[in-house]
C-alpha positions in Angstrom: 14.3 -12.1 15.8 10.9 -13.7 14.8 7.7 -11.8 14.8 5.3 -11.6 17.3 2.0 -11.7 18.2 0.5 -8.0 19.4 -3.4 -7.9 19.8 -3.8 -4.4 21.1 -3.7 -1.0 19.8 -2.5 2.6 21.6 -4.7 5.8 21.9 -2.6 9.0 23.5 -1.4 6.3 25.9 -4.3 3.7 26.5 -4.4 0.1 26.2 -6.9 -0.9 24.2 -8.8 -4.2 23.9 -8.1 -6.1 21.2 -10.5 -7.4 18.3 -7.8 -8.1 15.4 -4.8 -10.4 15.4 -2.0 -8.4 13.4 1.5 -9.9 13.2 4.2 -7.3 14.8 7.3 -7.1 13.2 9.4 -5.4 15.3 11.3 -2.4 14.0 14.3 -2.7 16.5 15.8 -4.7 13.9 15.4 -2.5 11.1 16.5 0.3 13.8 19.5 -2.3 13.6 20.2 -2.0 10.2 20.1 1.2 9.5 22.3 2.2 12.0 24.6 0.3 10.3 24.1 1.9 7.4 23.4 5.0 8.6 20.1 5.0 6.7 18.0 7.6 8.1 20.8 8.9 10.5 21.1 8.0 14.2 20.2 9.4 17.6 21.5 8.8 20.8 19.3 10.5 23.2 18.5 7.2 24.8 14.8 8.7 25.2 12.5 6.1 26.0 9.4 5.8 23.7 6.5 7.3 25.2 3.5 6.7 22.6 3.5 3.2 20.6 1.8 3.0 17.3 0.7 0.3 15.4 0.4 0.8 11.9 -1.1 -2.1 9.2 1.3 -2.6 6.1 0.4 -5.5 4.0 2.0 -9.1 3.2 5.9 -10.2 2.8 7.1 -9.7 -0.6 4.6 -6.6 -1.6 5.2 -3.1 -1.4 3.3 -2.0 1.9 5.0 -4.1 3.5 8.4 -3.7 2.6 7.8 0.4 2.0 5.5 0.5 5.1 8.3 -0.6 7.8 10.8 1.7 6.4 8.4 4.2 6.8 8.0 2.8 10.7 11.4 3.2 11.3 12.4 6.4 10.3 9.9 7.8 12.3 10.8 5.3 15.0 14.5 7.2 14.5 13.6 10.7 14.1 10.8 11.0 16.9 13.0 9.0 19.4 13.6 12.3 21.8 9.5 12.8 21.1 8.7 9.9 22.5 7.2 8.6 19.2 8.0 4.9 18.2 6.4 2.9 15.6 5.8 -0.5 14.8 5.0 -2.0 11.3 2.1 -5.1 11.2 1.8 -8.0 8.4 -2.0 -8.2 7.4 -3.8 -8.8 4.2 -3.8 -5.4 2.9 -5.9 -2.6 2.3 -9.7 -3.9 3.4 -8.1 -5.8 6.2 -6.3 -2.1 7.1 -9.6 -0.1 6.8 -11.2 -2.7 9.1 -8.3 -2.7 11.6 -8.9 1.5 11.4 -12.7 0.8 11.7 -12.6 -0.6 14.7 -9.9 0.8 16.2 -7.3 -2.0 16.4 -4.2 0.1 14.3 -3.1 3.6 14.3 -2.0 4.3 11.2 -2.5 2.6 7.5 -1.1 2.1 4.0 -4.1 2.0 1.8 -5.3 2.3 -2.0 -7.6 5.0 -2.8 -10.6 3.9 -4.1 -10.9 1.6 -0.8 -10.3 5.2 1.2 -12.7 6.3 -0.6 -15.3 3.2 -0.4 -15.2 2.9 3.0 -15.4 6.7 4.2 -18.8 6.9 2.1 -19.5 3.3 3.2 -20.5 2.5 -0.3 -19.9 -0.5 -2.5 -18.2 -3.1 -0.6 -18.3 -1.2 2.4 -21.8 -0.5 2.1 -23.5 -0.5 6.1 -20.3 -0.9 7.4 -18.7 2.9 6.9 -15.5 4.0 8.5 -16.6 7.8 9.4 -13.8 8.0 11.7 -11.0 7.3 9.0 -8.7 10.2 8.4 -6.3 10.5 5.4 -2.8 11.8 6.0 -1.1 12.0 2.6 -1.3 10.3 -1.2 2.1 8.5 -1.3 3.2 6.9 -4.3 1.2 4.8 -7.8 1.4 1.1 -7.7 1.4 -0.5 -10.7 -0.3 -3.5 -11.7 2.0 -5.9 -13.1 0.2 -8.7 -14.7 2.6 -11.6 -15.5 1.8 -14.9 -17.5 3.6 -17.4 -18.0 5.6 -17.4 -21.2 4.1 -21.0 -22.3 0.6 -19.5 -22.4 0.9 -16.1 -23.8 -0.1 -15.6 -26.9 -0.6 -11.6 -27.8 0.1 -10.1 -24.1 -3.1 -9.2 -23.5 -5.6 -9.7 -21.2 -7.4 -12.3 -22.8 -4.7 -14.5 -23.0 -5.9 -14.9 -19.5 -9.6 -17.0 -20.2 -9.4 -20.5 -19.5 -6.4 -20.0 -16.9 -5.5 -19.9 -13.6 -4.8 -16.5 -11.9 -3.3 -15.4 -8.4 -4.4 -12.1 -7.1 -3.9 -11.1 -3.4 -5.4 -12.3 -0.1 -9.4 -12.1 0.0 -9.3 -8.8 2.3 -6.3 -6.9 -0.3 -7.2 -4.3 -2.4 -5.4 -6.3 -5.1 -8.2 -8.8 -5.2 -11.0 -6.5 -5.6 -9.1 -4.7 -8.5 -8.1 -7.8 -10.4 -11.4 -8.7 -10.4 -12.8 -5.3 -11.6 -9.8 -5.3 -14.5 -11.3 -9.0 -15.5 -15.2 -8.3 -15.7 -14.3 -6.8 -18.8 -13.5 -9.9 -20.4 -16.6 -12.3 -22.0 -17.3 -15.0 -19.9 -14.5 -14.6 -17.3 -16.4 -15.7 -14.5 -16.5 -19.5 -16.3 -13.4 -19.1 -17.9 -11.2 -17.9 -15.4 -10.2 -19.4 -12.1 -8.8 -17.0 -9.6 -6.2 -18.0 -6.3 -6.2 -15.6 -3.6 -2.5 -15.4 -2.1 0.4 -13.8 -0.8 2.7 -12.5 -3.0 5.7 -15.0 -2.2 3.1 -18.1 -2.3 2.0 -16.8 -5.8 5.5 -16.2 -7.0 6.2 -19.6 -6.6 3.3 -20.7 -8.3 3.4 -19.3 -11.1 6.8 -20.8 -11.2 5.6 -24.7 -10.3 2.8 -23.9 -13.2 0.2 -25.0 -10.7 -1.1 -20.7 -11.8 -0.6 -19.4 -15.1 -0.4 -16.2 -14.0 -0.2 -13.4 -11.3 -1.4 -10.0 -10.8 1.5 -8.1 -8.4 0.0 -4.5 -7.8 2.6 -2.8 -6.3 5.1 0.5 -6.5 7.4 -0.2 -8.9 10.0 -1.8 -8.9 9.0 -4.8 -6.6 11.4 -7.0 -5.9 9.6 -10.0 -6.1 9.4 -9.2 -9.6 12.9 -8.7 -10.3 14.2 -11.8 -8.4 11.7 -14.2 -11.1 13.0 -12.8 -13.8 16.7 -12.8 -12.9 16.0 -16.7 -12.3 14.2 -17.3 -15.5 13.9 -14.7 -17.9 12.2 -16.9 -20.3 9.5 -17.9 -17.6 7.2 -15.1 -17.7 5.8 -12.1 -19.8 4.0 -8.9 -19.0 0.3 -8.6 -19.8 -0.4 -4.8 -21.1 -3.7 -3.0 -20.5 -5.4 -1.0 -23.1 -7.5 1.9 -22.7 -10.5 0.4 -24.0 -9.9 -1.9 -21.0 -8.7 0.9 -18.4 -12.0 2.6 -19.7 -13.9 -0.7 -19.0 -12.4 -1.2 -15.5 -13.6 2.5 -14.6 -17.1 1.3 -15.7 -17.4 -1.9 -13.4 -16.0 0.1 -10.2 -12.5 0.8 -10.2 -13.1 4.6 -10.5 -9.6 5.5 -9.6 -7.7 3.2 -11.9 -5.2 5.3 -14.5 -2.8 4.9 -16.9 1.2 3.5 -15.7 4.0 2.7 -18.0 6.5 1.0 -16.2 9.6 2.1 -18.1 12.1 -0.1 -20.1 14.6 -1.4 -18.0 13.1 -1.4 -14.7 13.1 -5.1 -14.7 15.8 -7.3 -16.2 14.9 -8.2 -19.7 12.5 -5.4 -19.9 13.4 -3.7 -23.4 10.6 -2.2 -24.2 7.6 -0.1 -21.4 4.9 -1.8 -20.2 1.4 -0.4 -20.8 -0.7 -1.2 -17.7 -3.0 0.7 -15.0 -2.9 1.3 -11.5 -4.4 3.3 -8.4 -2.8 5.2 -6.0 -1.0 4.3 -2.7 -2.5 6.6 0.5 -1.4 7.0 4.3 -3.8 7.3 6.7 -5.2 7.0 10.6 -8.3 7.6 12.8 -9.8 10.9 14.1 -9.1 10.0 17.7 -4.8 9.7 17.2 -3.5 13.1 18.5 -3.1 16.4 17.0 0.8 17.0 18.0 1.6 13.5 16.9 0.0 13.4 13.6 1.6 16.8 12.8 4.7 15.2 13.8 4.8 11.8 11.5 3.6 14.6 8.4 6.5 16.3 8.8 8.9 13.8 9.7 7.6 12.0 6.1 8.1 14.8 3.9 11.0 16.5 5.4 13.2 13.2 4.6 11.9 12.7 1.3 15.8 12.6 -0.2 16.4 9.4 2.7 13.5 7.4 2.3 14.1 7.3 -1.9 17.7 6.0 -1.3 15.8 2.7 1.1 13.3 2.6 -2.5 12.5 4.9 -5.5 8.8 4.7 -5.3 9.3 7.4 -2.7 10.5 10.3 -5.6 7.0 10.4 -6.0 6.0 11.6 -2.5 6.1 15.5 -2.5 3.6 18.3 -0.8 2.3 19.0 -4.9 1.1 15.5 -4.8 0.1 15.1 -0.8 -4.0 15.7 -1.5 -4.1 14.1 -5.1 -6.9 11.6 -4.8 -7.9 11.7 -1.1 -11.5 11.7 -0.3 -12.1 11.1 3.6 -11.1 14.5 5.3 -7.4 15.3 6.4 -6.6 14.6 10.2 -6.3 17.7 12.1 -2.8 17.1 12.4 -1.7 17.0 8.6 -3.6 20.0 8.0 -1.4 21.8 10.5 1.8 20.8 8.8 0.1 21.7 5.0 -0.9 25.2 6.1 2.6 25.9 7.2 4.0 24.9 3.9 1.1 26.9 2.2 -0.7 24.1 0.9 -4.3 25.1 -0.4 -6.6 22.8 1.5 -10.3 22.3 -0.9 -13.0 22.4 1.5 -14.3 18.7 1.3 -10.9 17.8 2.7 -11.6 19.9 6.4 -13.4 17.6 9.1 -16.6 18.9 10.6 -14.6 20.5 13.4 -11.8 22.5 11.3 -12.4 25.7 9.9 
């Protein structure tokens, strides 16, 4: 089944007009396979969905998109006698997902946490064009940023091994782009030294293996598969740039508040004996004030009640749990997560209620 083309959005039932192209990929065949596999369990109500939502993931080959449509179809399974279906859409990652939110063209986003943050204060690169009406849902999992050079030009695995080369980073409107080039104003002269190629994860991958980049900057949850598939082809063809804390301290200073220390562990990727030093941010789900209360309460729960199901489909999910569900989150909760956390006796701080929750 190919993807399609959706330009409109749901809210409690109403068409929208759309503003934003986003690709659909439709879960029904995911729904497919994990019947199969008996995934995230089956139901055979035969209930007809009732509320569509649209939620922005990211690119092919990167973690919101591959974690983001699992996500989409487990609630797609679990809320079927709810009426609740979901549908995961390509797009160029977080900024392009806080935009969608903006202006009301998705329901639901994957999104790092300093952009969260960015754009509910509209400052820095959101500056004058704030998202007051973006609500956060829960901090998911760390992705990692896994800086790889080619093994030709690496000299001491660090980062500047990089001046005077060519580096991919993600799509102009990804997160990805505005961190790599935070991590690399630390560097002298970077800006002449250092040419940087925004693209998609799978276009960059084989890049860096034509030579036409010298190396790639994948942030992602780890492990990402993309990763794992270069070096089982050529484990001699790249190496792993490490980040030191003078550098995570320097990154900090330029604008990426939220940036902290990962170690990927040994053995994560093939040839990997030793861990990897690097940084990374934090991976957040969120939505818009106007989705409802009951459904937003449901798509909480429904996440952190199959916890154990959605690690088996990817491991970055061990790391979602209610101790970690408000680490990092600066726009307010949605009405309908705070529901769910004050069952489970979650202490909510006071910055995180919206103006019309006590």
């Amino acid at each position: 089944m190919m993807p399609k083309k959706i330009t409109a959005s749901l809210r409690n039932g109403i068409r929208k007009p759309p503003r934003v192209l986003f690709t659909i990929v439709s879960v029904f065949v995911i729904l497919l396979i994990n019947t199969s596999t008996n995934c995230f369990g089956t139901d055979n109500s035969g209930t007809r969905a009732r509320i569509s939502l649209l939620m922005a993931t990211g690119m092919p080959g990167g973690s919101y998109h591959h974690l983001g449509l699992a996500m989409a179809s487990l609630w797609t399974t679990k809320l079927k006698k709810v009426g609740i279906r979901v549908s995961g859409a390509i797009s160029e990652g977080s900024r392009e997902n806080i935009e969608a939110v903006r202006i009301e063209d998705a329901d639901l986003i994957l999104a790092d946490d300093l952009s969260c943050a960015m754009a509910y204060k509209g400052s820095s690169a959101y500056k004058n064009r704030a998202a007051p009406a973006l609500r956060s849902i829960a901090n998911l999992w760390p992705e990692a940023v896994h800086l790889l050079i080619r093994s030709d030009k690496n000299k001491k695995s660090r980062l500047e091994d990089l001046e005077g080369l060519t580096v991919s980073t993600g799509l102009p409107e990804s997160g990805n782009r505005f961190t790599t080039e935070m991590l690399l104003r630390g560097l002298k002269n970077q800006k002449q030294s250092i040419k940087l190629k925004f693209m998609n994860y799978v276009a960059a991958a084989e890049a860096l293996r034509a030579g036409t980049v010298q190396a790639s900057d994948f942030t992602s949850a780890i492990p990402l598969a993309l990763v794992t598939n270069l070096l089982q082809q050529d484990p001699e063809l790249v190496s792993f740039i490490e980040i030191s804390d003078a550098e995570l301290k320097a990154a900090r200073e330029y604008g990426w508040l939220t940036c902290h220390r990962i170690v990927i562990p040994p053995g994560v990727y093939p040839g990997q004996d030793k861990p990897v030093n690097t940084v990374g941010q934090n991976t957040l789900l969120a939505t818009t004030s106007s989705l409802d209360i009951e459904v937003i309460y449901d798509l909480t729960r429904t996440i952190f009640e199959n916890v154990d199901q959605l690690a088996k489909f990817h491991p970055a999910f061990k790391n979602v749990s209610l101790e970690n569900a408000l680490v990092g989150l600066v726009a307010p909760l949605h009405p309908g997560a705070i529901r769910y956390y004050r069952q489970k006796k979650i202490q909510i701080p006071g910055a995180l209620l919206p103006p019309d929750v006590d």
